[in-house]
C-alpha positions as CSV (number, residue, x, y, z in Angstrom):
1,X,15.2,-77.1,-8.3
2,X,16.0,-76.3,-4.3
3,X,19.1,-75.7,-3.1
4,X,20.1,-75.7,1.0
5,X,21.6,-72.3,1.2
6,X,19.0,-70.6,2.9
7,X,17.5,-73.0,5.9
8,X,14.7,-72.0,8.6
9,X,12.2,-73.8,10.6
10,X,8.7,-73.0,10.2
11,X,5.6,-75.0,11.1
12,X,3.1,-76.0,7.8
13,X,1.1,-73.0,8.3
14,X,4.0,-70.4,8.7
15,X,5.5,-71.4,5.5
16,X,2.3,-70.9,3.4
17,X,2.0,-67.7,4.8
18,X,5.8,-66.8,4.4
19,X,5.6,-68.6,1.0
20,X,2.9,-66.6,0.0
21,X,4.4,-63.3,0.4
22,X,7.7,-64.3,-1.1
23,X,9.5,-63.2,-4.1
24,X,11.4,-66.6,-4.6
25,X,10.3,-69.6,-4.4
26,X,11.1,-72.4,-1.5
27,X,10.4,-75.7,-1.0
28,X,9.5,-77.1,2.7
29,X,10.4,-80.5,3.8
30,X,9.9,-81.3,7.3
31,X,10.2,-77.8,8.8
32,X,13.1,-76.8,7.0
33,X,12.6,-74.2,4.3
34,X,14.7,-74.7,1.1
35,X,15.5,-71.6,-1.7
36,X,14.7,-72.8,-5.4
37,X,17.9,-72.1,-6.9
38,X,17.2,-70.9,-11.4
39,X,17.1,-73.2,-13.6
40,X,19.5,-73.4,-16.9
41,X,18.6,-73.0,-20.5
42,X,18.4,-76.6,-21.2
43,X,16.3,-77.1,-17.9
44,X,14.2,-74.1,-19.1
45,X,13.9,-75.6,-22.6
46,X,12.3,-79.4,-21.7
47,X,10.3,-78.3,-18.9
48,X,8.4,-75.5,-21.5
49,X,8.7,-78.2,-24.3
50,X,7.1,-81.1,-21.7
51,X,4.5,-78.4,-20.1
52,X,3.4,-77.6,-24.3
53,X,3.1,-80.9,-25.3
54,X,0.7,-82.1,-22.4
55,X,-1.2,-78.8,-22.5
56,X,-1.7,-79.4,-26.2
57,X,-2.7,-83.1,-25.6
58,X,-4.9,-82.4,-22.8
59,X,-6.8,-79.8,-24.0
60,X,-11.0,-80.2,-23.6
61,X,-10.2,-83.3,-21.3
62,X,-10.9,-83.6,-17.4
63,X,-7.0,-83.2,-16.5
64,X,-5.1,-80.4,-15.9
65,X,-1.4,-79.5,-16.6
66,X,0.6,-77.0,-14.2
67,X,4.3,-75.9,-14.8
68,X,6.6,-75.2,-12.0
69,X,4.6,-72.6,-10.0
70,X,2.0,-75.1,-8.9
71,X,3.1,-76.2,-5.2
72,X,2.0,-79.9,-4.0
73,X,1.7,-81.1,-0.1
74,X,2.5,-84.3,1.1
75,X,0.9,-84.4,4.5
76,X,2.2,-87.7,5.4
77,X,5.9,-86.1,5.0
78,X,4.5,-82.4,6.4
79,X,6.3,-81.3,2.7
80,X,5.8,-79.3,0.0
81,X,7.0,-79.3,-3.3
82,X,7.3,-77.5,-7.1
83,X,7.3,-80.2,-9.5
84,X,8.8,-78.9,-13.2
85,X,5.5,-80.4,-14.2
86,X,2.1,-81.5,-12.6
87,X,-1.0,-83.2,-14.1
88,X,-4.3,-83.6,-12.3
89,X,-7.1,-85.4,-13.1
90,X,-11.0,-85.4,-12.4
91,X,-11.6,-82.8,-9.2
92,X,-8.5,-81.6,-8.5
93,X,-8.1,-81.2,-4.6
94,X,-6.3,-77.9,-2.9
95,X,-5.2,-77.3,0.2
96,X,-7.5,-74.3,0.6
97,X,-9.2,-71.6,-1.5
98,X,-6.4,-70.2,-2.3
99,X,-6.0,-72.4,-4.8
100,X,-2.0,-72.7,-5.2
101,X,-1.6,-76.0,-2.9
102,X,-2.4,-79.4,-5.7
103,X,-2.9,-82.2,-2.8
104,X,-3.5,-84.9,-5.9
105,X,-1.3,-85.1,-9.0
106,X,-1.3,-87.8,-11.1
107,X,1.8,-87.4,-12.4
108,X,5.1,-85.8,-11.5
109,X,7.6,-84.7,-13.7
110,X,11.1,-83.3,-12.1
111,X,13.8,-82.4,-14.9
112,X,17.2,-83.4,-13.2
113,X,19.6,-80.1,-12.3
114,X,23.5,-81.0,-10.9
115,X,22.5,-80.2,-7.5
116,X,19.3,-82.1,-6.8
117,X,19.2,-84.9,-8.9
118,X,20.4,-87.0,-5.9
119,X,17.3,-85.5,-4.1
120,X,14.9,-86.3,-6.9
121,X,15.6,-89.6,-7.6
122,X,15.8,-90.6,-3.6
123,X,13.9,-88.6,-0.7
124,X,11.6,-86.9,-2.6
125,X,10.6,-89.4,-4.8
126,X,10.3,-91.4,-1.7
127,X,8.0,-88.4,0.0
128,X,6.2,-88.6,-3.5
129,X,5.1,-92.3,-3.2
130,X,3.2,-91.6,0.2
131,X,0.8,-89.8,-2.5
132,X,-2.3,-92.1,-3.6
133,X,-3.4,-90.2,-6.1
134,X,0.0,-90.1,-7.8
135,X,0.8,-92.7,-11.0
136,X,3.5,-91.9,-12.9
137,X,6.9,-90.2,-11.8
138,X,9.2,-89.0,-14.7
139,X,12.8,-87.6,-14.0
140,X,14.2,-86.0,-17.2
141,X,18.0,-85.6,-17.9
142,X,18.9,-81.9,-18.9
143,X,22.5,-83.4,-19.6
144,X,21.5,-86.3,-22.3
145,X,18.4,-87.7,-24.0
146,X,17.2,-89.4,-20.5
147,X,14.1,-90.4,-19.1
148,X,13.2,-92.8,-16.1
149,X,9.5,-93.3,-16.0
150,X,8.2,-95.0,-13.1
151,X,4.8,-96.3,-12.7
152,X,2.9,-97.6,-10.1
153,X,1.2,-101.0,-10.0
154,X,-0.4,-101.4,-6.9
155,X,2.2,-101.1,-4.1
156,X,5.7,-101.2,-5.9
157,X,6.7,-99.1,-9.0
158,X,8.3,-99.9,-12.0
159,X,11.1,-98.3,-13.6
160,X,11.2,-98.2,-17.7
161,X,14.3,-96.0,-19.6
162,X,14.0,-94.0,-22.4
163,X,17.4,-93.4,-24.1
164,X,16.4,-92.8,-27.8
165,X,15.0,-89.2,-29.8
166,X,12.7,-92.0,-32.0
167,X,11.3,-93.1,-28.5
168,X,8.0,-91.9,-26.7
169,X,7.5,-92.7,-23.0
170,X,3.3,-93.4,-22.5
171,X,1.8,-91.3,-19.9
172,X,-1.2,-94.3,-19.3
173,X,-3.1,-92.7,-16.4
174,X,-3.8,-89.5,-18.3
175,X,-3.9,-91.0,-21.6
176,X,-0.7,-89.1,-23.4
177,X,2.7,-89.7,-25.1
178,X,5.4,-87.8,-24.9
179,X,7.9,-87.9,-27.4
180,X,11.4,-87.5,-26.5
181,X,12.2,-85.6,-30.1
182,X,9.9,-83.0,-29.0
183,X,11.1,-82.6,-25.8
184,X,15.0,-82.7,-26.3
185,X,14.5,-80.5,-30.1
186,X,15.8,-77.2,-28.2
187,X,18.6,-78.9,-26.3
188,X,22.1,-78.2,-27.7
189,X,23.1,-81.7,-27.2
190,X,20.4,-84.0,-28.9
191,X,20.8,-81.2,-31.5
192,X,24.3,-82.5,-32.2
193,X,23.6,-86.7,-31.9
């Protein structure tokens, strides 16, 4: 989750070193540096609940699964980002040794927040596509049992819905299901459907 309160203009390599000494987290996009604003229980909840699951799944296997402290760079864009979720699969690539920077997920997953599910779904998903290596692109409602999964096949991506506790969304290019019962059991809401 970002939020636009706090803006400055850095180059690519001042933010990693600014970003790097930080206490908070902040996104980059373009220059522009934006604060991660905290997330809320039901945010806290599916992103823990999604990060288990494909942890669990992809144990022993040649993917790994990061949570939200994981940063990725788009060079094409000059961006970086903290997915909620990030799985990456054979040799995963950094931006140095430093080992923080992923340069090619898989698969993105961004549980929606109020204030940047605009963002989400348009110009970062957008800077998201100019991403070979990236497959799959989930955005997860916090607010009801909701997930868009996009997948990409060949240039365009397609959009499937998941509006259904019984349902489970296919994560084909690393070979895992999620199943929306398991990642909406904590939520207040589903807990009452």
């Amino acid at each position: 989750m970002s939020s636009a309160a706090a803006r400055t203009y850095l180059t690519p390599e001042e933010y990693i070193s600014f970003e790097r000494k930080a206490t908070t987290k902040h996104e980059y996009l373009k220059g522009q540096i934006l604060a991660m604003s905290g997330a809320s229980r039901a945010h806290s909840f599916i992103t823990g609940d999604i990060f288990g699951e494909l942890r669990d799944q992809l144990k022993g296997q040649k993917c790994e699964v990061h949570s939200s402290d994981m940063r990725v760079r788009i060079h094409s864009t000059n961006s970086y980002f903290y997915p909620d979720v990030v799985v990456t699969c054979e040799e995963p690539r950094f931006e140095d040794n430093i080992f923080d920077t992923l340069l090619n997920p898989r698969v993105v997953i961004e549980v929606l927040s109020p204030s940047t599910e605009a963002y989400d779904r348009g110009e970062k998903f957008e800077f998201y596509k100019q991403l070979d290596s990236l497959q799959e692109y989930l955005l997860v409602s916090q607010n009801q049992v909701n997930i868009e999964h996009y997948i990409r096949q060949k240039t365009e991506w397609v959009k499937v819905e998941y509006r259904g506790l019984d349902d489970v969304v296919p994560l084909r290019s690393i070979e895992c299901e999620l199943r929306l019962q398991d990642i909406y059991a904590r939520t207040e809401f589903a807990l009452n459907t």
